[in-house]
C-alpha positions in Angstrom: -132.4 -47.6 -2.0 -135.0 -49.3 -3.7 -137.6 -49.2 -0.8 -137.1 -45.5 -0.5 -139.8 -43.4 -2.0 -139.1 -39.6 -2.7 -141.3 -37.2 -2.7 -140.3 -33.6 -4.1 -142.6 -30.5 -2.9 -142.8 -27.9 -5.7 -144.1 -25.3 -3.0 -147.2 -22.9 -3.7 -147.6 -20.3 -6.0 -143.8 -18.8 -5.9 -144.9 -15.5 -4.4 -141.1 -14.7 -3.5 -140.0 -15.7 -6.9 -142.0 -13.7 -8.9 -142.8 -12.6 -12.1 -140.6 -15.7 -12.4 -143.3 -17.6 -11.3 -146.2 -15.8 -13.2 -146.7 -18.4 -15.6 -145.0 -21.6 -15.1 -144.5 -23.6 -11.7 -141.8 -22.9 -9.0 -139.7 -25.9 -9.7 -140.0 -25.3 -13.5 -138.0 -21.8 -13.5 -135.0 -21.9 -15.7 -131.4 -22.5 -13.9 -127.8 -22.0 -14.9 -129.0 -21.6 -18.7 -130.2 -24.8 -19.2 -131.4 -26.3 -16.2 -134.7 -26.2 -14.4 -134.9 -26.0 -10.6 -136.4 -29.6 -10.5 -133.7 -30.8 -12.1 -131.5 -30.8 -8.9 -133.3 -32.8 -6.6 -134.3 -35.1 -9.3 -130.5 -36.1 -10.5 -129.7 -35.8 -6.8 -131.9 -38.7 -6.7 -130.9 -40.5 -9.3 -127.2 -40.3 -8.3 -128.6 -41.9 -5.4 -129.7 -44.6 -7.0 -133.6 -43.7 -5.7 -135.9 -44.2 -8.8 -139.1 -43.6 -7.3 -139.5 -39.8 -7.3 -143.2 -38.2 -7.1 -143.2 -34.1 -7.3 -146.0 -32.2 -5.9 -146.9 -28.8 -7.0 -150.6 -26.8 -8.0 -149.8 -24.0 -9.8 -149.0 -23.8 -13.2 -147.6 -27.1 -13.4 -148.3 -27.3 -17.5 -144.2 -26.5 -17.9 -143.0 -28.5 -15.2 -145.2 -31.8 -16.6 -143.3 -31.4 -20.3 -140.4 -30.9 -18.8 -140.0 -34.2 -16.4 -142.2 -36.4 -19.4 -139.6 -35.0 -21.7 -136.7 -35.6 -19.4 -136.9 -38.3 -17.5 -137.9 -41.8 -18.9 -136.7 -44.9 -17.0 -136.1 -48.3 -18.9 -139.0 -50.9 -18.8 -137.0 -53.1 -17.0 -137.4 -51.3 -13.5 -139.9 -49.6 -11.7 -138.7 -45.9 -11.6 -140.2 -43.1 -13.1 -140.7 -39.2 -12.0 -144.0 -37.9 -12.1 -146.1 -34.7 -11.4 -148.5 -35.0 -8.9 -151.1 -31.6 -9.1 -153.3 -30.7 -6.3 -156.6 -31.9 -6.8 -159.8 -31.7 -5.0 -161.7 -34.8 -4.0 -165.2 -35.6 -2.2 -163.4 -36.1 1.1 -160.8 -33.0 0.9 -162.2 -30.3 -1.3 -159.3 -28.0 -0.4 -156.0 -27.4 -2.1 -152.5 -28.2 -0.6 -152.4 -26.1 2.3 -148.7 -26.9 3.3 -145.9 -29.2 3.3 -147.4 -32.3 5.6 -151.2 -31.0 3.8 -149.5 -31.6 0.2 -147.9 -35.4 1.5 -151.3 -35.8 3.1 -153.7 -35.9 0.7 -151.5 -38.7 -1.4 -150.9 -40.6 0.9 -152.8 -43.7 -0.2 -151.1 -43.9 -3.7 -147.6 -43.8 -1.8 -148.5 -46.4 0.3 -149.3 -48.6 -2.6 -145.1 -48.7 -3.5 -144.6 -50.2 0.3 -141.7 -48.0 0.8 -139.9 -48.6 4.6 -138.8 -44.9 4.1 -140.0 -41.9 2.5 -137.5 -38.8 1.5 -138.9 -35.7 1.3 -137.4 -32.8 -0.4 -138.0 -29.5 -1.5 -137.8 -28.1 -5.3 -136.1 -24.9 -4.9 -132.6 -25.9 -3.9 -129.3 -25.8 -5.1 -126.7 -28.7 -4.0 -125.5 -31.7 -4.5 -126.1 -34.3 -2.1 -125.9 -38.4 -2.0 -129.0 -39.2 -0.2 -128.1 -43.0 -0.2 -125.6 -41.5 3.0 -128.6 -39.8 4.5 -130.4 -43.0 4.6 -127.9 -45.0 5.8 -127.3 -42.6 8.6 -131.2 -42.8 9.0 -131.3 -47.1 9.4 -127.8 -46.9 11.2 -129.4 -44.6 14.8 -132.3 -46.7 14.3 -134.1 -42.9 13.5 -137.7 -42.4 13.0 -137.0 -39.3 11.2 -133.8 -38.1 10.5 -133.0 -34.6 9.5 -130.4 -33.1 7.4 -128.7 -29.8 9.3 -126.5 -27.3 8.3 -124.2 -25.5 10.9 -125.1 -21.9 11.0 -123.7 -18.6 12.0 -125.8 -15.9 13.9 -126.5 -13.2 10.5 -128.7 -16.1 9.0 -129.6 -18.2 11.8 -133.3 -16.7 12.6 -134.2 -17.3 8.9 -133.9 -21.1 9.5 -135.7 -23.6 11.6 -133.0 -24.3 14.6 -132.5 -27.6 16.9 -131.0 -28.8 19.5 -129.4 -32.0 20.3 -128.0 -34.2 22.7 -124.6 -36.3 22.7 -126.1 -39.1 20.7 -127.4 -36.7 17.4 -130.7 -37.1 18.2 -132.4 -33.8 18.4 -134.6 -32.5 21.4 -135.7 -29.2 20.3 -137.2 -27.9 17.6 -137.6 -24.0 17.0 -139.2 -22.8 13.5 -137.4 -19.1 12.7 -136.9 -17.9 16.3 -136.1 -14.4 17.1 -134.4 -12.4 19.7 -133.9 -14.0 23.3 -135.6 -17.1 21.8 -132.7 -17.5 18.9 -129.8 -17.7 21.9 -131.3 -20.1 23.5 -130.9 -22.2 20.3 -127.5 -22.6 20.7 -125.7 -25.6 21.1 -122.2 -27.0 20.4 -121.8 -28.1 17.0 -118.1 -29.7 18.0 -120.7 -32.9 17.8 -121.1 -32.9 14.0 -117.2 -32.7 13.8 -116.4 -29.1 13.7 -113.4 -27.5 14.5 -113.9 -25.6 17.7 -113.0 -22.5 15.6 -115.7 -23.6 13.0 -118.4 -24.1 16.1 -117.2 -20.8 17.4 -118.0 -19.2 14.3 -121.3 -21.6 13.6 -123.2 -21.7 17.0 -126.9 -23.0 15.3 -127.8 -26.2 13.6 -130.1 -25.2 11.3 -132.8 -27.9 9.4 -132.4 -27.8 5.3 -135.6 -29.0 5.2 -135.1 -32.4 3.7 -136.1 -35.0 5.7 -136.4 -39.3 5.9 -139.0 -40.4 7.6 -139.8 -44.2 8.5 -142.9 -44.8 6.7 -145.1 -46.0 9.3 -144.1 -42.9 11.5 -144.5 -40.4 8.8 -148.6 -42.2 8.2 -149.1 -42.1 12.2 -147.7 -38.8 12.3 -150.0 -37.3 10.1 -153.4 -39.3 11.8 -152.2 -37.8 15.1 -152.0 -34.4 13.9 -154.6 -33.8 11.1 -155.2 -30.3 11.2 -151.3 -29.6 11.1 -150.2 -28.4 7.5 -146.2 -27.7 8.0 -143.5 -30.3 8.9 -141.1 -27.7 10.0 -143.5 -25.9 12.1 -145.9 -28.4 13.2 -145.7 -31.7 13.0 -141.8 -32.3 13.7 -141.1 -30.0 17.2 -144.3 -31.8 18.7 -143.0 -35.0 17.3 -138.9 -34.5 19.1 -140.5 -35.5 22.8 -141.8 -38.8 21.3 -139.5 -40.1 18.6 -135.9 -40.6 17.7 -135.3 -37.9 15.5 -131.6 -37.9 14.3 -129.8 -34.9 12.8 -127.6 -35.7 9.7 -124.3 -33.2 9.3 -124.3 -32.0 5.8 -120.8 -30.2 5.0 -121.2 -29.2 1.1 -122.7 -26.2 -0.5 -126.3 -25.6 -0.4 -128.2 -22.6 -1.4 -132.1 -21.7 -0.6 -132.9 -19.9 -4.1 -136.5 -19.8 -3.4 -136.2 -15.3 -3.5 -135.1 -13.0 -6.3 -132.1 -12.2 -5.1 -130.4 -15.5 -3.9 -131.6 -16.7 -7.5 -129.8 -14.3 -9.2 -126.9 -14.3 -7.1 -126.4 -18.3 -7.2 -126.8 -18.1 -10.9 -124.1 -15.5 -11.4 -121.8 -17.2 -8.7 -121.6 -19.9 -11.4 -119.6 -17.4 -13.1 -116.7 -17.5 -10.3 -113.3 -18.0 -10.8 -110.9 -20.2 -10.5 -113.8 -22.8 -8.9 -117.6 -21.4 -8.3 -119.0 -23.2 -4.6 -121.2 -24.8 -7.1 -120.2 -26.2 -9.8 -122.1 -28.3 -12.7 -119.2 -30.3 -14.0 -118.7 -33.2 -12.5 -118.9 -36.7 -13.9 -119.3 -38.4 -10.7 -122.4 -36.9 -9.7 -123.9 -35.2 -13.0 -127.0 -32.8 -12.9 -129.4 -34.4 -15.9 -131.9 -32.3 -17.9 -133.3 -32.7 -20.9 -131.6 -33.0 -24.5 -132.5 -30.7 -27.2 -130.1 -31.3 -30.1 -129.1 -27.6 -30.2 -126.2 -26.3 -32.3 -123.1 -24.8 -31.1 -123.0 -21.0 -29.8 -121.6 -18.7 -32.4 -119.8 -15.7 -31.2 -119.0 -13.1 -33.8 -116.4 -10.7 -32.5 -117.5 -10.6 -29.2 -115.6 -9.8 -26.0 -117.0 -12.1 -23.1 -115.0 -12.4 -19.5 -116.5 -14.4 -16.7 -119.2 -16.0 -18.2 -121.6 -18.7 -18.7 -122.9 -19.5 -21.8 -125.8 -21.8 -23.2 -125.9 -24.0 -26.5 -127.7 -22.6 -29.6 -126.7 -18.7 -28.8 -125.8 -16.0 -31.1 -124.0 -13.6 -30.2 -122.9 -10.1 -32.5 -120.0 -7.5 -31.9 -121.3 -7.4 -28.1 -119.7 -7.4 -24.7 -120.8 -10.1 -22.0 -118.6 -9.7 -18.5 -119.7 -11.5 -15.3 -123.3 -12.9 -16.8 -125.0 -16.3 -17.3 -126.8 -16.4 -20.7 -129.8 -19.2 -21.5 -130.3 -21.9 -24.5 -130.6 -19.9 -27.9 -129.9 -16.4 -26.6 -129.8 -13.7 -29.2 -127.4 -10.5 -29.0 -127.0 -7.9 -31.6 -124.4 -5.3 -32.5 -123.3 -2.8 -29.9 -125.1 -4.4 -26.6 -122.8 -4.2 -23.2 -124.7 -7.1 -20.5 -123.5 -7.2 -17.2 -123.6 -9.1 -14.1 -127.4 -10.2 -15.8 -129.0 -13.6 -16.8 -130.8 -14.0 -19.5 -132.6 -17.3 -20.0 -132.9 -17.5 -23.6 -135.7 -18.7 -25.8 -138.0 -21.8 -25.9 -137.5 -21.5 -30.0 -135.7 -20.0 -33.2 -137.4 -17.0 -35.1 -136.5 -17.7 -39.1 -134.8 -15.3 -40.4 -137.3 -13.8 -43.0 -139.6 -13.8 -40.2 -137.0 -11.8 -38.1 -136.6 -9.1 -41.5 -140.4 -8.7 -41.1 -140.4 -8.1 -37.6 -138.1 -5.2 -38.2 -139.7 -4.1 -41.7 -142.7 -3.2 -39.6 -141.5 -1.7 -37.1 -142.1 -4.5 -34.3 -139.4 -6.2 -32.5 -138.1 -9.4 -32.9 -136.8 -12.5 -29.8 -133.7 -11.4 -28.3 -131.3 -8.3 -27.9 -131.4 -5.2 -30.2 -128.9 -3.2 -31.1 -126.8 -1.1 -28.9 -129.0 -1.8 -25.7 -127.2 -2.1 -22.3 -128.4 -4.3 -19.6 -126.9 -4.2 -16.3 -128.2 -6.3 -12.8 -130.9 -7.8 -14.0 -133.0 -11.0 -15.1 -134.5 -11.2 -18.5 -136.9 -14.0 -19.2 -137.5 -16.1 -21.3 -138.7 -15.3 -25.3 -138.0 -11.3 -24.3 -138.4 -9.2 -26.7 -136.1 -6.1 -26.1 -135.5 -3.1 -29.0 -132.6 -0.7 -30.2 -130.7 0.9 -27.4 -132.4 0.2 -24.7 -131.5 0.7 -21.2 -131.9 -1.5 -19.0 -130.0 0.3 -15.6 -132.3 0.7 -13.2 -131.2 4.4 -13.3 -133.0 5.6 -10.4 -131.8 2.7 -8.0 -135.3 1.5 -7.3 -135.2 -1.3 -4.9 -138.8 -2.5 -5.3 -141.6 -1.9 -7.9 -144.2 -3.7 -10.0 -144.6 -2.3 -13.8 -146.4 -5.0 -15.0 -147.8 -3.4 -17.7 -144.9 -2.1 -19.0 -143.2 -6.1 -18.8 -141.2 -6.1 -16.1 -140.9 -5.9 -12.1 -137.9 -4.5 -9.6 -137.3 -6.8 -7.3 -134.2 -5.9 -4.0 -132.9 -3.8 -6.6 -133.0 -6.6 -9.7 -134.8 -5.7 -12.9 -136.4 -8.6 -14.0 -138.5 -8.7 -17.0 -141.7 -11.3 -17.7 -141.6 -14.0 -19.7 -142.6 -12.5 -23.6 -141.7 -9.4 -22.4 -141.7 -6.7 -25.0 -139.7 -4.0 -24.4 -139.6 -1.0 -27.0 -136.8 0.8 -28.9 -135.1 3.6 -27.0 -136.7 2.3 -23.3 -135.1 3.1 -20.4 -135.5 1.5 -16.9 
């Protein structure tokens, strides 16, 4: 694993997860109360024993930057390290990242200075656990120039996925980016080949691309000479690229979640919640997720009922009730609130307590909870400031709106407030 070089794509400005995205990068949005999106490819990585790990990304990439510098810091003695590489303009490309093969593009010539024999290329807005060193292997094993990690897929979500199909050997012959209609039938293909049952292929007729790919370095660099005005892997350089090369497909058979939208965010993080055993989960010693350490206290819970939930360190929590909820690092609840099926990501910092009594002496709210608000089916960001019994409902079933002047957006039915949000006393949404 030492000649592999990985290279994480941040993605563009996060349209489909915003406000989320409204002032920090996509793979910087808070996870699972104390993660960070980035975090999941990078541990991936490092579980993998892969060390060299470059993440592109050119919008607000101030957050992610702390967050990785703070995070990640490799002994002296070897030659790993994670770092943010921003979209910049230059004399020869004055342009920003214009996709996915764009983005890999225009660095090119630093990766090449590591004289990797394969880069890994991954995307920031996933949720799994995966050992890449198997990917590889499977990668040097067909002899592939690019190999592809698939999912078998079942017809509701099929035509949301780039499709392929593939001959006996694994390698793939055709490529199809999101098809529809007639052109999504003719995508299917026997998946008894990865090892499915013939009840599971029944049931999963599509092998659908997770878009995480190894390439052979010398392909990937002639790859993107042959095509230059191609921006997307997935839609343009790969399909072309199946009637020329040996592109393998590797079978992956855990759980993996696309959390790139409002709503499949929010519903991974409160599947976290699951009982007995969540489809993810984010204990296990074998194959950790790492972020970074901030020496936080305990959570303290004063006669609170809580069922179903997840809950981050440094929280404080009053005569409240939390069912089915996630709740972020140093999360404040006061007396009387009722959250449900919500996550709340917490606070980047501790308002003093005098400074708290002030807040409320004048009239202005303080960082957290007030008293007696209820909060159901939504996503509260992070340093909110929400008042006395507020209600947060979304009374009138809205499914989508934008109130950004009032803090907050409606997004498939999710209320989901902007980071520093403040909300008054008595508001109701």
């Amino acid at each position: 694993m030492k000649k592999v070089l990985a290279i994480i794509l941040g993605g563009g400005a996060g349209t489909r997860l915003y406000p989320l995205t409204k002032l920090r990068a996509k793979p910087a949005v808070p996870l699972a109360g104390k993660y960070r999106l980035i975090d999941i490819p990078v541990s991936n990585c490092i579980n993998s024993e892969i060390y060299k790990i470059y993440v592109l990304t050119q919008f607000n990439s101030a957050s992610l930057n702390r967050h990785l510098t703070r995070t990640y810091s490799f002994s002296g003695f070897s030659e790993g390290f994670v770092e943010v590489l921003a979209a910049q303009q230059t004399p020869e490309n004055p342009n920003w990242f214009q996709g996915t093969a764009d983005a890999v593009r225009q660095y090119m010539w630093l990766f090449q200075e590591w004289k990797a024999t394969e880069y890994l290329i991954l995307s920031g807005d996933h949720l799994y656990r995966m050992d890449y060193a198997q990917f590889i292997d499977r990668h040097r094993e067909t002899n592939a120039d690019i190999t592809i990690s698939v999912l078998p897929m079942d017809d509701k979500r099929a035509s949301d996925f780039g499709l392929m199909k593939m001959d006996n050997t694994g390698r793939i012959v055709d490529f199809s980016e999101k098809p529809k209609g007639d052109a999504l039938k003719l995508m299917q293909v026997d998946t008894t080949h990865l090892g499915l049952t013939p009840e599971q292929a029944q049931l999963n007729p599509y092998i659908a691309s997770m878009g995480i790919y190894v390439f052979k370095a010398e392909v990937l660099l002639d790859l993107l000479k042959q095509y230059p005005e191609q921006t997307d892997f997935g839609k343009e350089i790969i399909p072309p690229a199946a009637a020329t090369h040996n592109i393998q497909a590797f079978l992956f058979d855990g759980y993996w979640e696309d959390i790139g939208t409002i709503e499949a965010f929010y519903d991974a993080n409160l599947a976290l919640t699951q009982q007995p055993q969540p489809a993810f989960s984010f204990y296990d010693d074998n194959a950790p997720i790492y972020t970074r350490g901030r020496s936080l206290p305990p959570t303290k819970m004063q006669n609170c009922t809580v069922t179903d939930a997840m809950i981050g360190d440094g929280c404080i929590l009053k005569n409240c009730q939390i069912h089915h909820s996630v709740l972020g690092i140093r999360t404040r609840i006061d007396a009387g609130c009722t959250i449900q099926d919500t996550l709340i990501m917490g606070a980047d910092f501790y308002q003093p307590v005098h400074e708290r009594q002030a807040d409320l002496d004048r009239g202005t709210i303080p960082v957290g909870i007030g008293e007696n608000t209820t909060i159901r089916r939504a996503i509260i960001d992070k340093n909110a400031r929400i008042g006395r019994d507020v209600q947060i409902i979304n009374k009138d079933h809205v499914e989508e709106a934008q109130r950004e002047e009032l803090g907050f957006h409606i997004r498939s039915g999710i209320v989901v407030t902007l980071k520093n949000a403040i909300l008054p006393d008595g508001m109701v949404i």
